[in-house]
N, C-alpha and C positions, 0 to 999 in steps of 0.2 A: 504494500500500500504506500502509496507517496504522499508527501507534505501534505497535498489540499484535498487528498482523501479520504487523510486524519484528520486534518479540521472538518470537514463535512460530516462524519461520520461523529466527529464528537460535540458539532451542531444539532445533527438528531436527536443525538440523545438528551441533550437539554431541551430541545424543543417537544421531547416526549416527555419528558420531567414535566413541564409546564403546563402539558395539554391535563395530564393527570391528575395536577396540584389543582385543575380546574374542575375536573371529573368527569373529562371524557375517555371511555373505555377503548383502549389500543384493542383497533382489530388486527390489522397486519404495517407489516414496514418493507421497504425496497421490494415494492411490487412489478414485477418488470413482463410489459405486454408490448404487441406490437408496436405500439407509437412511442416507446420506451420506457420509464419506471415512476414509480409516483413514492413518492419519498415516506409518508404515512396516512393510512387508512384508519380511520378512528369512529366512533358512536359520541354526539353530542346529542344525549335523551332519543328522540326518535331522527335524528341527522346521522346521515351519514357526512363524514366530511375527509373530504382528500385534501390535502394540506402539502405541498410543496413549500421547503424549507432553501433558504440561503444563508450562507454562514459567508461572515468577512472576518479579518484580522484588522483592517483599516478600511480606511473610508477614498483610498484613491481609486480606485475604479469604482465610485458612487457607492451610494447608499444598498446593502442587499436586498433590497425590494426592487431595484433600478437596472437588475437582473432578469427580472419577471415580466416578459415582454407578452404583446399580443400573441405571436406565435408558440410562446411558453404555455399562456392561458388556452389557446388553440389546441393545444396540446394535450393538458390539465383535463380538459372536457371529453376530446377522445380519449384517453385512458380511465376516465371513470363512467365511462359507457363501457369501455370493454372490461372492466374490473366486475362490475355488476353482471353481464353477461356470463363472463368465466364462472362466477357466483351464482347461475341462476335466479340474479334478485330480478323480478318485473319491475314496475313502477316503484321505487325509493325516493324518499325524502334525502336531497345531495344538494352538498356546498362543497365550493373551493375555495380554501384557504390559504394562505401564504404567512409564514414564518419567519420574521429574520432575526439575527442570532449574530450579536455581534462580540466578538470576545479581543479586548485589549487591557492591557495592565493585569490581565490577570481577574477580571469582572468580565462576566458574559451579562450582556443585556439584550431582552427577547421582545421582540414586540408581534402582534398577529391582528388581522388583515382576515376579519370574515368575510364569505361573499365577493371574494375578489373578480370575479366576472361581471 
C-alpha cells in the first residue's frame, strides 16, 4: 500500500468512526462494481446512504470536497443502482453523501455533506 492509500484508508476509518458516533449502522465498505467502488455503504434509520469519503493532508490541491466533481457524483448514482441490484433491494430509500477528513498536526477534522446530488 502507498503513502495516499494509507491516508485514504485511515480516512475511512474515521469517517466510519463518525458515521457510528452518529448511529448509523455500517453495512459494507470498498464496494467495488462496475463503474468502480463506493467507499461506504451505511443505514441512517430507514436510508440507505452511500457516502464517498476524501481525505487531505493539506489544503493545496483544495479543499476534499473540491475532489467530488459532477462526474464523481455521476458516478456515486451508478454504483448505488448497481449496489442495490447486486442486493436484490427494489425500490430503497438512498442518499449520497460525501465525507471529508482532513488530518494535519496531528487532528483529523470530518465534516459530511448529506444529499450531495
Amino acid at each position: 500500500m502507498n503513502q495516499n492509500q494509507n491516508i485514504g484508508r485511515y480516512g475511512e476509518d474515521r469517517a466510519v468512526e463518525f458515521l457510528k458516533r452518529l448511529g448509523y449502522g455500517l453495512v459494507e465498505r470498498n464496494w467495488r462494481g462496475p463503474s468502480g467502488e463506493i467507499d461506504i455503504v451505511a443505514k441512517d434509520g430507514d436510508c440507505l446512504v452511500f457516502a464517498e469519503v476524501k481525505t487531505r493532508t493539506r489544503l493545496g490541491f483544495g479543499h476534499p470536497f473540491e475532489a467530488i466533481t459532477e462526474d464523481k457524483i455521476r458516478r456515486m448514482r451508478a454504483l448505488a443502482s448497481q449496489w442495490c441490484q447486486a442486493h436484490n433491494l427494489g425500490v430503497a430509500l438512498v442518499r449520497l453523501d460525501a465525507i471529508s477528513v482532513l488530518v494535519r498536526d496531528g487532528r483529523v477534522t470530518i465534516e459530511h455533506l448529506k444529499q450531495v446530488f
